[in-house]
N, C-alpha and C positions, 0 to 999 in steps of 0.2 A: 813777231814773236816777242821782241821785248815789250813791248806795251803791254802784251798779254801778262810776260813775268812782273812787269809793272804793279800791274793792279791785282797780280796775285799779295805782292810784296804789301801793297798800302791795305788790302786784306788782313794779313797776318798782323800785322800794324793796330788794325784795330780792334783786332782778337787779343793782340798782348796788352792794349790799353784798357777795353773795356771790360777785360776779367781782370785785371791788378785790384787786388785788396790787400789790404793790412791787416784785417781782419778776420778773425777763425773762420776758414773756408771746406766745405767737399772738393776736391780736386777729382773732373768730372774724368777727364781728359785731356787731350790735346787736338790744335787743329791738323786736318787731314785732307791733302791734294795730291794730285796726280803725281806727286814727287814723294808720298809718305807722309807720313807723321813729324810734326813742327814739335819737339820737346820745349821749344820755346816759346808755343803762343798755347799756353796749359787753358783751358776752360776751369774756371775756380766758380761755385757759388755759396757767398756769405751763407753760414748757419742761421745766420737772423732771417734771414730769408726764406728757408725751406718750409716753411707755415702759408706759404702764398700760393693761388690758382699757378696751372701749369697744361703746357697742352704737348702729346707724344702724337706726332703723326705719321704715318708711313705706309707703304705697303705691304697686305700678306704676307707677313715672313720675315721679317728685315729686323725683328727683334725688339718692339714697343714694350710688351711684359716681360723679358728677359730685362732690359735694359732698367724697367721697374723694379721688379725683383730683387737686382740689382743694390737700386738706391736705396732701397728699404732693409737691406740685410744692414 
């Protein structure tokens, strides 16, 4: 079990380093495991960047065009 929480931990780790911007960001969310919602590993992506390819994948039902809808409002 700790190894598990281990590599949950160095996860979250790289959810909170690889969305850190300083720069004017969408704040998409936050990451989410079996324990809830992390308010501290937030998903941010830069404004400068919302002009770029992107791919929504999922299964029937689990909210691809909602979650579009979304971003576009």
């Amino acid at each position: 079990m700790a190894a598990a929480q281990g590599g949950a931990h160095e996860q979250l780790d790289a959810i909170r380093t690889g969305y850190a911007s300083d720069a004017p960001c969408l704040e998409i969310g936050a990451a989410l495991d079996e324990e809830g919602p992390h308010a501290d590993a937030v998903v941010r992506v830069p404004l400068a960047t919302l002009n770029r390819h992107g791919l929504v994948a999922g299964a029937t039902g689990t909210g691809k065009t909602k979650t579009l809808q979304a971003l576009a409002e």
